[in-house]
N, C-alpha and C positions, 0 to 999 in steps of 0.2 A: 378094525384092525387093532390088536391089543399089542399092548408092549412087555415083555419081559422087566421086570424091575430091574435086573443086572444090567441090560441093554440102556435102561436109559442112565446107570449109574455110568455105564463105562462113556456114555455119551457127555452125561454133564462134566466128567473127569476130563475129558479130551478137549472139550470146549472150552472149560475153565483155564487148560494148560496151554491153548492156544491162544488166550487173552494174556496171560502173564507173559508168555513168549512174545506178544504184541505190544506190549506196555515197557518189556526191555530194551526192545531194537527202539519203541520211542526213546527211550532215557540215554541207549548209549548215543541214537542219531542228534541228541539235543546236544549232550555234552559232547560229540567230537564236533559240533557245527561251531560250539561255543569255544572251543577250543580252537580253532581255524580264525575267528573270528578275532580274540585275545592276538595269534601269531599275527595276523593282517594289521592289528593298530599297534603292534610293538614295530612290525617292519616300515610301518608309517611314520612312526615318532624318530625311529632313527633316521630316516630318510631327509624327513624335517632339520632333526638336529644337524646332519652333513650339509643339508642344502645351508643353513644358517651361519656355519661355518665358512662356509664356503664365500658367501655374503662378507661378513664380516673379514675374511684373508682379502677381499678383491678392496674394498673396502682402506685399508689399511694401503694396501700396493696402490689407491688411487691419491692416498693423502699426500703420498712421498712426492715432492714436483720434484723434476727432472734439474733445476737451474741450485737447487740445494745439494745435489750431489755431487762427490769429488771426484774427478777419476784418480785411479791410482793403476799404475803399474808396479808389478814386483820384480825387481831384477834382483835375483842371487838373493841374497840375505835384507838386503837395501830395500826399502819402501821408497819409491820416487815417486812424487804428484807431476800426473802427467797434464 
């Protein structure tokens, strides 16, 4: 079986174009992975930063003992310790 030299031009052209077309869907599949990946540790870092916050406000509200607070009533204009 002989080949046509066109035939196998047009063959190694299609091949070769389906390698780059392969080589692309790898580069854009790496960079939108890595890009998902970047989103997931930035949603992580804030997540962290809120939870530490959040620590640190409970933190705070546990330091205040209750026997050091005043109560106060407001009547009208007047400040009365109640």
């Amino acid at each position: 079986m002989t080949l046509r030299s066109d035939s196998f031009c047009e063959w190694s052209v299609k091949n070769h174009m389906e390698e780059l077309a392969h080589e692309d869907a790898q580069k854009y599949m790496a960079d939108w992975y890595e890009r998902a990946v970047d989103e997931q540790k930035k949603e992580r870092r804030n997540y962290k930063k809120q939870l530490k916050a959040q620590e640190k406000q409970a933190e705070r509200i546990s330091l205040i003992n209750e026997d050091d607070l005043v109560s106060v009533r407001w009547d009208g204009l007047e400040c009365i310790g109640a």
